[in-house]
C-alpha positions as a Markdown table, in Angstrom:
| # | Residue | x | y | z |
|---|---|---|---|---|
| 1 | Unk | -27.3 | 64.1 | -137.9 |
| 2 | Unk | -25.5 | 63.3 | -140.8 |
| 3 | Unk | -22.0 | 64.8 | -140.9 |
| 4 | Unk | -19.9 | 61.4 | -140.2 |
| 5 | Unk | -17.2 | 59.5 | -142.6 |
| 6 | Unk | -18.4 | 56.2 | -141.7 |
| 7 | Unk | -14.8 | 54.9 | -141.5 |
| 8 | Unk | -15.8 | 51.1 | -140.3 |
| 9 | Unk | -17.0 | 50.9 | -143.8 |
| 10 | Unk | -14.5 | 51.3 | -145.7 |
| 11 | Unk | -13.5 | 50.9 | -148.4 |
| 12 | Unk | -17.7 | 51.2 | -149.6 |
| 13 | Unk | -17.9 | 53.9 | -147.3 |
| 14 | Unk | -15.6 | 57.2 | -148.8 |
| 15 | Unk | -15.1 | 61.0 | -147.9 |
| 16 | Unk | -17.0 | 61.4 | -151.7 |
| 17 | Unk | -19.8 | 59.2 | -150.3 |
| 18 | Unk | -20.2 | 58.0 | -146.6 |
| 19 | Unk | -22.1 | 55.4 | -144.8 |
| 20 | Unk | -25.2 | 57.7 | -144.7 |
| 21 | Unk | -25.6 | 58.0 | -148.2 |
| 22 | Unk | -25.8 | 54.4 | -149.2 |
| 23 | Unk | -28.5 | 52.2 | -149.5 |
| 24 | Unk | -26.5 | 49.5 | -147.9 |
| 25 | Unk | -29.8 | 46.5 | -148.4 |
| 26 | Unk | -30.7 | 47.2 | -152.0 |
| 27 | Unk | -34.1 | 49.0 | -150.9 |
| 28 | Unk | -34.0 | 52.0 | -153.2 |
| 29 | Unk | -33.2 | 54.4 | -149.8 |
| 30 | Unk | -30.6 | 55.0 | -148.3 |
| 31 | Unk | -29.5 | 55.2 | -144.4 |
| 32 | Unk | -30.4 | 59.5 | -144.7 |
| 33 | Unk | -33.5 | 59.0 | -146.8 |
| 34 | Unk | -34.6 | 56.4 | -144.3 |
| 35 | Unk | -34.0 | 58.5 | -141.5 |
| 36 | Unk | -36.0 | 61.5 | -143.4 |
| 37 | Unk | -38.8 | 59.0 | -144.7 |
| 38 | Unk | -39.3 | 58.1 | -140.7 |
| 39 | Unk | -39.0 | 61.7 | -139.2 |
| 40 | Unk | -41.3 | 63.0 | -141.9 |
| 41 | Unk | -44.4 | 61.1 | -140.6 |
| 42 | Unk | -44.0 | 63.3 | -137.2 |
| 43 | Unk | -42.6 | 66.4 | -138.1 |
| 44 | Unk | -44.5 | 68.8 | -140.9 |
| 45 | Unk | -42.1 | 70.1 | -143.7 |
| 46 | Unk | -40.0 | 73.0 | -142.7 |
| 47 | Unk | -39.2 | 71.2 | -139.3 |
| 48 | Unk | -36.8 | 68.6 | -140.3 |
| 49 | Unk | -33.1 | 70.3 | -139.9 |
| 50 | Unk | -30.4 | 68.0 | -141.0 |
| 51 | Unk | -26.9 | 68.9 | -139.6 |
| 52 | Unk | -23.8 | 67.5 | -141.9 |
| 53 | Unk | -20.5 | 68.5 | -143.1 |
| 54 | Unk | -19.9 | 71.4 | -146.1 |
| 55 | Unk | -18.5 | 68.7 | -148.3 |
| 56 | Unk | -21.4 | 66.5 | -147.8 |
| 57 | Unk | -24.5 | 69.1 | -148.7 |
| 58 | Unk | -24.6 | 68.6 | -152.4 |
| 59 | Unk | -25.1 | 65.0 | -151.3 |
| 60 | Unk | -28.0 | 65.7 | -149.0 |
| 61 | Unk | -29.6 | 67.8 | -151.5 |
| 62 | Unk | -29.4 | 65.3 | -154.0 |
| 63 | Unk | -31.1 | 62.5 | -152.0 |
| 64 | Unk | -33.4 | 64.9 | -150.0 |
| 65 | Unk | -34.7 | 67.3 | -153.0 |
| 66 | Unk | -37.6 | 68.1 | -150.8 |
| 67 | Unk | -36.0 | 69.3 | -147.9 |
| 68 | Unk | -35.4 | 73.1 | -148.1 |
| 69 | Unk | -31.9 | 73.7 | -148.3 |
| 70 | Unk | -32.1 | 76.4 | -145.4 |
| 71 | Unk | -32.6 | 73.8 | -143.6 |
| 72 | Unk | -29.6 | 72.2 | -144.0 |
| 73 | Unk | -26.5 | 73.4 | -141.5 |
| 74 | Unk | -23.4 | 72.9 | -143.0 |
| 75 | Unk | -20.7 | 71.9 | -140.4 |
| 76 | Unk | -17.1 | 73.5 | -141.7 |
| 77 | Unk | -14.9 | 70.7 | -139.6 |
| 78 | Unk | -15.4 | 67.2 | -138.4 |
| 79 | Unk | -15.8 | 68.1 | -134.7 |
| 80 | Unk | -18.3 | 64.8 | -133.5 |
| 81 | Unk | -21.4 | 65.6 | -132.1 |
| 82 | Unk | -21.5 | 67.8 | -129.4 |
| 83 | Unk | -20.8 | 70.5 | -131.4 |
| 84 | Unk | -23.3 | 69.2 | -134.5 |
| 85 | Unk | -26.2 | 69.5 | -131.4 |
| 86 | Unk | -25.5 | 72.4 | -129.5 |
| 87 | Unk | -25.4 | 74.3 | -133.3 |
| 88 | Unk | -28.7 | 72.8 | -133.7 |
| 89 | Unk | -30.1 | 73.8 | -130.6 |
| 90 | Unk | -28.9 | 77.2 | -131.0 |
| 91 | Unk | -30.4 | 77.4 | -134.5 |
| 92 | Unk | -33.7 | 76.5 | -133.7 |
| 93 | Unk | -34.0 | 78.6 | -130.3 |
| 94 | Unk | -33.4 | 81.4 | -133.4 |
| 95 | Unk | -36.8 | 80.3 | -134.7 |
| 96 | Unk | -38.6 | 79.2 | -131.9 |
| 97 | Unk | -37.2 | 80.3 | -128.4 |
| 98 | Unk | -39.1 | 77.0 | -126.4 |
| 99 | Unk | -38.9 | 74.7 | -129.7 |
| 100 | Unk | -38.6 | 71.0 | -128.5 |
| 101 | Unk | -36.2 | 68.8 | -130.9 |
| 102 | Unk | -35.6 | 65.5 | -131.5 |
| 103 | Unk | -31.8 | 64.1 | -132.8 |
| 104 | Unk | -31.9 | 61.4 | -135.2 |
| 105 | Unk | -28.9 | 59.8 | -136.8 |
| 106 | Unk | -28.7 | 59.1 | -140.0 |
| 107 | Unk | -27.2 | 55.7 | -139.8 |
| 108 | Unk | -29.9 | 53.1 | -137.5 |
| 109 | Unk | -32.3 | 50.5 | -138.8 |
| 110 | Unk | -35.5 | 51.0 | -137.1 |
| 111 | Unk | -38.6 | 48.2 | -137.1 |
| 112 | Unk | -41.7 | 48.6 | -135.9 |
| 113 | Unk | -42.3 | 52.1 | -136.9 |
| 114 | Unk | -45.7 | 53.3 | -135.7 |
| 115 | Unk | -44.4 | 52.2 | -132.4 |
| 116 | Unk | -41.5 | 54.2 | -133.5 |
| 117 | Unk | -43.0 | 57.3 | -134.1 |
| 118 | Unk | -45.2 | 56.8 | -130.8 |
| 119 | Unk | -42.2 | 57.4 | -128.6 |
| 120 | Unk | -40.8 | 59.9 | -130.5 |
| 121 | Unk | -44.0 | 62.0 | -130.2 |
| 122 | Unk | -44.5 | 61.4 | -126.4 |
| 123 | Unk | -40.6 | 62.1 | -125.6 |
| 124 | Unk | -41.6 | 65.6 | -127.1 |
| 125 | Unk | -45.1 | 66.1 | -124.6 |
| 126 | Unk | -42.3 | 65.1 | -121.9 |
| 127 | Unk | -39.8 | 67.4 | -122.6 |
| 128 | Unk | -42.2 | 70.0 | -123.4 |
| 129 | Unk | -42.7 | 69.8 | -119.7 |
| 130 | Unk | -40.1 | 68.9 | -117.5 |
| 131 | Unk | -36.4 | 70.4 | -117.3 |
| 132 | Unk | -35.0 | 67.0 | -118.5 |
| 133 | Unk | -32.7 | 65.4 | -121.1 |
| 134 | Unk | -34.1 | 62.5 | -122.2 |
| 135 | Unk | -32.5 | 59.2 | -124.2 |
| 136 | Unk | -33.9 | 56.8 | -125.9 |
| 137 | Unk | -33.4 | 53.2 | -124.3 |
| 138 | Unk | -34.1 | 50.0 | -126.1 |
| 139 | Unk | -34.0 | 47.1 | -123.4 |
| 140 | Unk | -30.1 | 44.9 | -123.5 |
| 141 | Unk | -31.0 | 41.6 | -125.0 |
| 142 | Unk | -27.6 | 40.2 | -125.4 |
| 143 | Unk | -24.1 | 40.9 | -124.5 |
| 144 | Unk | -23.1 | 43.6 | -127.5 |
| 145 | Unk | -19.9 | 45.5 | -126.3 |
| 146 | Unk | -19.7 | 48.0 | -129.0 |
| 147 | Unk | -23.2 | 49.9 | -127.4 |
| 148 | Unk | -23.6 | 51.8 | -124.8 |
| 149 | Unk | -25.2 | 50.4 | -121.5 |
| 150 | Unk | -27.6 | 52.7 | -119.3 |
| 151 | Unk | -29.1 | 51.6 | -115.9 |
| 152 | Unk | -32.1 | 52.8 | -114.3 |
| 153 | Unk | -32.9 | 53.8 | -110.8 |
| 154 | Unk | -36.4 | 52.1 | -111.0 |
| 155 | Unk | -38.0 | 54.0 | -108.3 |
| 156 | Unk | -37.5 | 57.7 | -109.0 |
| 157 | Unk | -38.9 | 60.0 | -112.0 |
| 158 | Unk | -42.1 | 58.1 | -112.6 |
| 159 | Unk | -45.0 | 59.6 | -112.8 |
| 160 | Unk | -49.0 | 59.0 | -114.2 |
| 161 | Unk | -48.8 | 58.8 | -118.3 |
| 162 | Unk | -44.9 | 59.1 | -118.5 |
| 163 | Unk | -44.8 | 55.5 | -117.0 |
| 164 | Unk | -41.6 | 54.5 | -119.7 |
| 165 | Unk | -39.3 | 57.6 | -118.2 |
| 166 | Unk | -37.1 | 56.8 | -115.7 |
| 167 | Unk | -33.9 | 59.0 | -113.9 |
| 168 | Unk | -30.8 | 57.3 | -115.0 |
| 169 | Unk | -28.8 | 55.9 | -112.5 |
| 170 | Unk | -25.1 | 54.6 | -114.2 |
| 171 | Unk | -23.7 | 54.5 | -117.8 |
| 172 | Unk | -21.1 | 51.7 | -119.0 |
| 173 | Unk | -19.5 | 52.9 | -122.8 |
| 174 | Unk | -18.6 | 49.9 | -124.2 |
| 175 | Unk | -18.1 | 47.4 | -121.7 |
| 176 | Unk | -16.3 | 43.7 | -121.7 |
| 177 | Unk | -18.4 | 41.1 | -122.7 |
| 178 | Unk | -18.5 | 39.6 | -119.1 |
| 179 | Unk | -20.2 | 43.0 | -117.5 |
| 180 | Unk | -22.3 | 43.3 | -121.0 |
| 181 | Unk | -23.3 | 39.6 | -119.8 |
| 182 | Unk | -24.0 | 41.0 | -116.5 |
| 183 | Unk | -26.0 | 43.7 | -117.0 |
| 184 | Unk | -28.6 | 42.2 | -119.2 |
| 185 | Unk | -29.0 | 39.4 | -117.2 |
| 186 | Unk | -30.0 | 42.1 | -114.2 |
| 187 | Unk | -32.6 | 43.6 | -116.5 |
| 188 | Unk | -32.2 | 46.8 | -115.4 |
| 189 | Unk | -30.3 | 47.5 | -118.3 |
| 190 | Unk | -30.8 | 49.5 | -121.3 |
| 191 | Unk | -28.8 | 50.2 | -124.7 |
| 192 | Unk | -28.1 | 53.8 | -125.2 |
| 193 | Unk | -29.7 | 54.2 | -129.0 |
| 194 | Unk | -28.2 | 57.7 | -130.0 |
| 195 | Unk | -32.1 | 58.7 | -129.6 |
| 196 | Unk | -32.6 | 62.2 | -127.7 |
| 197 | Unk | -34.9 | 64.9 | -127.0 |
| 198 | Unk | -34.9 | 67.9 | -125.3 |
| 199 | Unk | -35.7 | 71.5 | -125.0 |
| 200 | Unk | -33.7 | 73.7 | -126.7 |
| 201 | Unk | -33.3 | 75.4 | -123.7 |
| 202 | Unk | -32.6 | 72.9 | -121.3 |
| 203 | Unk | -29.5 | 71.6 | -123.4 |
| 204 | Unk | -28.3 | 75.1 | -123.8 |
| 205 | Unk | -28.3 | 75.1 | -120.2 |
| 206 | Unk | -27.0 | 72.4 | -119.3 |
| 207 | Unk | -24.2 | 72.2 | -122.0 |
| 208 | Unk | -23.1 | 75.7 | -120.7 |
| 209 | Unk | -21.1 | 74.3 | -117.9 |
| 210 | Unk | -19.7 | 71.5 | -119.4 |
| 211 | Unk | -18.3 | 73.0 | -122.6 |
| 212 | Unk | -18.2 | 76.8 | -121.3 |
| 213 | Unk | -16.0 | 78.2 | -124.5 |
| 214 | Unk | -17.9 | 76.6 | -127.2 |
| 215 | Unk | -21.1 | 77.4 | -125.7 |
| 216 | Unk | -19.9 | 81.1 | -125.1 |
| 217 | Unk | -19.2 | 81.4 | -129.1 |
| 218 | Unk | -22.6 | 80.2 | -130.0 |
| 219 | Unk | -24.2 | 83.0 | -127.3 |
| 220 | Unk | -21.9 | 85.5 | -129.4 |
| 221 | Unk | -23.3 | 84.0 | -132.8 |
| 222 | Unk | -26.5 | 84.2 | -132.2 |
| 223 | Unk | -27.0 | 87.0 | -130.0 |
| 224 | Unk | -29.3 | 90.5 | -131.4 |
| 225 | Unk | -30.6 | 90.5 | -135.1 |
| 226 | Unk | -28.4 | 88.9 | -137.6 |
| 227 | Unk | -28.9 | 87.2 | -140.5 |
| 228 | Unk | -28.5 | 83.5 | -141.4 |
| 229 | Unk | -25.4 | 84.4 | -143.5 |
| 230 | Unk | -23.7 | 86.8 | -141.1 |
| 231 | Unk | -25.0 | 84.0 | -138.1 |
| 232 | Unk | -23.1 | 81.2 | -140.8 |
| 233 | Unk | -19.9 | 83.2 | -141.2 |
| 234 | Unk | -19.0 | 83.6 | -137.8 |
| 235 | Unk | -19.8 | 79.7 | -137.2 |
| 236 | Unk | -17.0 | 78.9 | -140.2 |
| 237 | Unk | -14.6 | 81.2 | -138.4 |
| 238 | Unk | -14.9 | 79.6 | -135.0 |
| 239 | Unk | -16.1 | 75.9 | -135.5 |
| 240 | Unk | -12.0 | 74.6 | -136.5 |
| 241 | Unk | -11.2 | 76.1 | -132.5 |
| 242 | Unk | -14.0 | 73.5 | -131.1 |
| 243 | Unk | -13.3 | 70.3 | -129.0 |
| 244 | Unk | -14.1 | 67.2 | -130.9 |
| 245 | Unk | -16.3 | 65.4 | -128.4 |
| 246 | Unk | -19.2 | 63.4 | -128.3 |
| 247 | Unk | -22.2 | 64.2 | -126.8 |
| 248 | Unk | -22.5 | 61.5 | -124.8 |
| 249 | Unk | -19.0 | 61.6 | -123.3 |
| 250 | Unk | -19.2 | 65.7 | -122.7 |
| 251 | Unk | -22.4 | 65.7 | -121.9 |
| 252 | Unk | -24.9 | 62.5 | -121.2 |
| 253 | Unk | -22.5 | 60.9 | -119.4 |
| 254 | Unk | -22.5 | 63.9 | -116.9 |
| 255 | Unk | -26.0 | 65.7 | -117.3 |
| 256 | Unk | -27.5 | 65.8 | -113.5 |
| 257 | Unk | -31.1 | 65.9 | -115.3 |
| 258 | Unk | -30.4 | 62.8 | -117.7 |
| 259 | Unk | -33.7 | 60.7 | -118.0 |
| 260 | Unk | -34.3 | 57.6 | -120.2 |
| 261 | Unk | -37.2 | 56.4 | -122.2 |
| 262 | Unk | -37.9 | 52.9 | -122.5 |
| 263 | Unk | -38.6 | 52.3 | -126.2 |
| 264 | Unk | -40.4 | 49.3 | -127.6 |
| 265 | Unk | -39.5 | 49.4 | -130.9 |
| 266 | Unk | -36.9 | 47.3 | -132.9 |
| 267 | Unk | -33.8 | 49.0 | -133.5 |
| 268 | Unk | -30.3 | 48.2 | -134.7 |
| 269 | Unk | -26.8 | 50.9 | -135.2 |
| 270 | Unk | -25.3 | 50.0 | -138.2 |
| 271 | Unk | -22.0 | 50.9 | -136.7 |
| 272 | Unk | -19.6 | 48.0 | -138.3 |
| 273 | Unk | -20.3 | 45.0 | -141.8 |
| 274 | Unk | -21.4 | 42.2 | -139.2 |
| 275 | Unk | -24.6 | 44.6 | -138.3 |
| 276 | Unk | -25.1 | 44.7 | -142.2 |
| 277 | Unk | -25.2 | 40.8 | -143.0 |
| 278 | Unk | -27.5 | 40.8 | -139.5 |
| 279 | Unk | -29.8 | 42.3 | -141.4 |
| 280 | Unk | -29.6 | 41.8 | -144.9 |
| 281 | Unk | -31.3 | 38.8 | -146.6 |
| 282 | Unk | -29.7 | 35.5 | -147.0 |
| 283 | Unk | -29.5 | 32.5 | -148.9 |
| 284 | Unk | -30.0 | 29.1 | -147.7 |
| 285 | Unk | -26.3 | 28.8 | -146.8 |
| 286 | Unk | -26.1 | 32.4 | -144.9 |
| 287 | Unk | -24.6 | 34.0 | -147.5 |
| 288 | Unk | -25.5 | 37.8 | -148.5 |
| 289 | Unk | -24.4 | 39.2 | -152.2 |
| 290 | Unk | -25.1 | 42.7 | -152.5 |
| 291 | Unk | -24.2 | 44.6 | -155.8 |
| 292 | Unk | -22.7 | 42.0 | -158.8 |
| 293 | Unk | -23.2 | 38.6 | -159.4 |
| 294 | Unk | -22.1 | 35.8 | -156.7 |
| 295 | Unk | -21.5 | 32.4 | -157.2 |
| 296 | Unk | -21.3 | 30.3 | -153.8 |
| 297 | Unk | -19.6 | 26.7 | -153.4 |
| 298 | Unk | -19.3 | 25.2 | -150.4 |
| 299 | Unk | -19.5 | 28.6 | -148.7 |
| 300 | Unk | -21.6 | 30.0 | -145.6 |
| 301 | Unk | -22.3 | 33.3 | -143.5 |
| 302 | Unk | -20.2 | 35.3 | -146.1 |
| 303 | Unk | -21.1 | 39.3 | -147.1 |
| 304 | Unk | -19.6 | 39.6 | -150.4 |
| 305 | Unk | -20.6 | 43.1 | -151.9 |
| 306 | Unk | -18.9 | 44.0 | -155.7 |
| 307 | Unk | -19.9 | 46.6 | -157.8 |
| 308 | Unk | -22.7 | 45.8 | -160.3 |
| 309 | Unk | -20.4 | 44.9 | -163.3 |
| 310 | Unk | -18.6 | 42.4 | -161.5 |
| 311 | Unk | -18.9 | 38.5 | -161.1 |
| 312 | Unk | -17.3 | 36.9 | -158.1 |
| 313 | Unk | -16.6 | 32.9 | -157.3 |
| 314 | Unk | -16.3 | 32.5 | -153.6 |
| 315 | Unk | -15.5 | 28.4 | -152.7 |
| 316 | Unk | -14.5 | 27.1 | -149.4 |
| 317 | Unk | -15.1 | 30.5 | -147.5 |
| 318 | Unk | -17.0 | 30.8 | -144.4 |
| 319 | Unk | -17.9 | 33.3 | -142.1 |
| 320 | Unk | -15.9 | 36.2 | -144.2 |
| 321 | Unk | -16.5 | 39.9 | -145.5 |
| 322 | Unk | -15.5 | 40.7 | -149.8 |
| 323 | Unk | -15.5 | 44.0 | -150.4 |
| 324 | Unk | -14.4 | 45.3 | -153.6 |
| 325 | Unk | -14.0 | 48.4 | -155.1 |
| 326 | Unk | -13.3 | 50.0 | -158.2 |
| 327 | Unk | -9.7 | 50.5 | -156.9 |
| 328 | Unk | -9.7 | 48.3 | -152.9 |
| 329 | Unk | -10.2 | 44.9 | -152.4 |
| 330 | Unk | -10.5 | 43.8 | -148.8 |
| 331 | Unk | -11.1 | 40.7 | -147.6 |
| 332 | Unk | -11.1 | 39.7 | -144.1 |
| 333 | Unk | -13.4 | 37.5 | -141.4 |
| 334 | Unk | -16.8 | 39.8 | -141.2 |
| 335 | Unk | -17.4 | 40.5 | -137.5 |
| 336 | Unk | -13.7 | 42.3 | -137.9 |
| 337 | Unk | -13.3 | 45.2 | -135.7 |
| 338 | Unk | -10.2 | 47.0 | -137.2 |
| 339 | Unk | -11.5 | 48.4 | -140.4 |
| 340 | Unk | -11.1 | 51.7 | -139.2 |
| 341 | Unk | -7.4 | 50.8 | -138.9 |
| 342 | Unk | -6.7 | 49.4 | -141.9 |
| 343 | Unk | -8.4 | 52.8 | -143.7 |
| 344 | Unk | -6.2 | 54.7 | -141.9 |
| 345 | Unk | -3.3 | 52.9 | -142.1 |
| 346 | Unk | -4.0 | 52.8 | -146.0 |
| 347 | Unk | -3.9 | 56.7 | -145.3 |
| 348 | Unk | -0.7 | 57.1 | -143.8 |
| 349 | Unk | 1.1 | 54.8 | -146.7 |
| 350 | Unk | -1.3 | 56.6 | -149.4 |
| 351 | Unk | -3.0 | 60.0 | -148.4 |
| 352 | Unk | -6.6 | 60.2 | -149.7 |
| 353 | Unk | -6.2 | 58.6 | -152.8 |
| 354 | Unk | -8.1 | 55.6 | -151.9 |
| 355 | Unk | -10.3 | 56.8 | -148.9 |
């Protein structure tokens, strides 16, 4: 999946070229060509669908040249991803009518790949046989209230060599930081990655009832012998009428036949700046400079990023985000969470011209 604006990153982060397409750590890849690079080592070529919006497939072709752009699906309206999935689903049940899929997105820091890919592959023997929905859970290690919290029921749904699945019992969206507290000191706790896997049936099915009229359009768009194109047109025509919804909040949240993994892998959402200085290198004083040249003076745990051309002095600063632009400068304490609202309130006052 890689059809989002990436608005908490603004102003870096633009409808020209969001979050997904930036290599945000200096690495040479970005967030997509990450993503790609990781789901490449499982999946042969051919196999890899990437879902994003119209606007953004020149960008995708660009930084993916060796994807094949019919397998790109071009999304004609911001509509979260609910709809991005079930279009998946629906495509690839036209090429393979039991195909098992994985959803990746676009924007998470994974580390310790091979155990990585080791999940990935046995979520897919799992699904492969049993009627399940299946998410990706990485254990709650601290109290982070922007993820989503899943608990276990530790007794059902286990079974000889699918030890790590387990039928979930509660999910929390987002809670306050004393519950967040709570539940990872019960253990029983995991952090809802974004991670899933199922049959392309089983999500067809179970989405079905939960979002009847979008569901009932995709059966009309992909029912008999059509083509890609004539398939396409009718999904332009009747994507703008769709709910904009999350699959988590339509659908995970809900499923009767939701499962978790238990993944043992590192793994981080870069979903705001703070996860960014996380995990970007530092200098001795905790400060990260990414782009220009940065000169520090009695300044710590600062993420200054300027384009390349640029110098910037930063004295007596601590604990701060710098972001400048060619044409926005915003500067504010790092770990802010109303970026999103400052965009949009630059929106209202201005229109587009500087998102």
């Amino acid at each position: 999946m890689a059809g989002g604006i990436g608005s908490r990153f603004w102003p870096t982060s633009t409808l020209d070229v969001p979050k997904q397409f930036i290599d945000f750590f200096g690495g040479g890849k970005t967030l997509l060509q990450q993503t790609y690079e990781r789901a490449a080592k499982l999946f042969p070529e051919g196999h890899i669908i990437v879902t994003t919006h119209r606007s953004f497939t020149h960008l995708v072709r660009e930084q993916l040249p060796e994807l094949d752009p019919q397998c790109i699906l071009h999304e004609p309206a911001f509509k979260s991803t609910a709809p991005s999935m079930a279009y998946a689903a629906y495509f690839l049940r036209s090429i393979n009518p039991q195909a098992n899929m994985i959803v990746l997105p676009a924007d998470q820091l994974v580390f310790g790949e091979d155990a990585y890919i080791a999940a990935l592959d046995k979520a897919l023997d799992y699904v492969a046989t049993h009627p399940h929905l299946v998410t990706m859970g990485i254990r709650a290690t601290y109290p982070e209230t922007r993820y989503g919290y899943i608990q276990i029921d530790g007794t059902n749904g286990i079974e000889p060599g699918f030890e790590e699945f387990h039928k979930v019992r509660t999910f929390t969206e987002k809670p306050q930081e004393e519950f967040a507290r709570l539940f990872v000191e019960s253990g029983d706790f995991y952090w809802n990655t974004g991670l899933f896997a199922w049959n392309v049936n089983t999500i067809i099915e179970t989405m079905h009832p939960l979002l009847p009229e979008m569901m009932e359009s995709f059966d009309h768009v992909f029912a008999g012998e059509r083509t890609r194109d004539e398939r396409r047109a009718d999904v332009y025509r009747i994507y703008e009428s769709f709910p904009s919804i999350s699959v988590d909040y339509a659908v995970i949240e809900k499923a009767p036949n939701m499962y978790l993994q238990a993944g043992n892998f590192g793994w981080t959402d870069v979903g705001r700046w703070e996860d960014v200085y996380r995990e970007a290198g530092k200098d001795s004083q905790g400060n990260v400079a990414e782009g220009g040249t940065c000169e520090f003076y009695n300044s710590r745990d600062n993420l200054v990023i300027i384009p390349k051309d640029k110098i910037a002095i930063i004295k007596d600063l601590e604990g701060f985000l710098v972001n400048i632009t060619d044409d926005v400068i915003v500067i504010c304490p790092k770990d802010e969470d109303d970026i999103r609202n400052f965009r949009n309130t630059m929106m209202m006052k201005h229109g587009d011209k500087y998102m």
